[in-house]
C-alpha positions, 0 to 999 in steps of 0.5 A, spaced: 190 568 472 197 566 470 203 570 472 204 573 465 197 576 465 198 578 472 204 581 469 201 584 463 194 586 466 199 590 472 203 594 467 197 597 462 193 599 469 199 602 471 203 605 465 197 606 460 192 608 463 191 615 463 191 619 470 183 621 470 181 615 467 176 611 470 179 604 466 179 598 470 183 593 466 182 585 466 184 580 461 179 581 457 178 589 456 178 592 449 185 596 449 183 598 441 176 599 441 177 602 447 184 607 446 188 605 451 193 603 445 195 608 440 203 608 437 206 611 443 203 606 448 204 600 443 212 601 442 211 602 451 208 594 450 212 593 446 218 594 449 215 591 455 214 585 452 221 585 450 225 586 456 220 584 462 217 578 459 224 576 454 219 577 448 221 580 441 214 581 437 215 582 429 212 586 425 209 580 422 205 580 428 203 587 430 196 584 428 190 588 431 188 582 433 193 580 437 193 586 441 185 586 441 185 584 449 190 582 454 188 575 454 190 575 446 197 578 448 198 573 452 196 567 447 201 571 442 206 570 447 206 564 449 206 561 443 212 565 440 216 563 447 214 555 444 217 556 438 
C-alpha cells in the first residue's frame, strides 16, 4: 500500500468513522454507497487533502467518481500532483 493511501485509509478509519460503526476501511471500500462521505465529512476530506497531503480539489473534480473509494482519490491525487 502507498504512503498516500496508508495516509488516506488511516484519516477515514479515524475522523469519518462514526463511533459505533463496525467499518473497517481499505482501498477499495465504497465511501458513497456506503455513507461514509456525506457534505460535512466530504469538505473534512477535502481540507485534509489540502492541508496534509498539499492537494487543492476543484469544483471540476468534486465527481462521485472520483470519491467512490480511497484507491480512486488517490489516482485523482496523483494525477493533480503531476500537472
Amino acid at each position: 500500500m502507498s504512503d498516500i493511501t496508508q495516509r488516506l485509509v488511516d484519516f477515514i478509519q479515524e475522523h469519518l468513522v462514526l463511533d459505533g460503526d463496525d467499518v473497517k476501511v481499505d482501498e477499495t471500500t465504497p465511501l458513497l454507497v456506503s455513507g461514509l462521505l456525506d457534505s460535512l465529512r466530504t469538505a473534512r476530506l477535502l481540507n485534509f487533502l489540502r492541508k496534509d497531503l498539499g492537494v487543492t480539489i476543484s469544483a471540476a473534480r468534486l465527481d462521485p467518481e472520483n470519491f467512490r473509494d480511497v484507491a480512486a482519490i488517490v489516482t485523482m491525487v496523483r494525477e493533480l500532483r503531476s500537472a
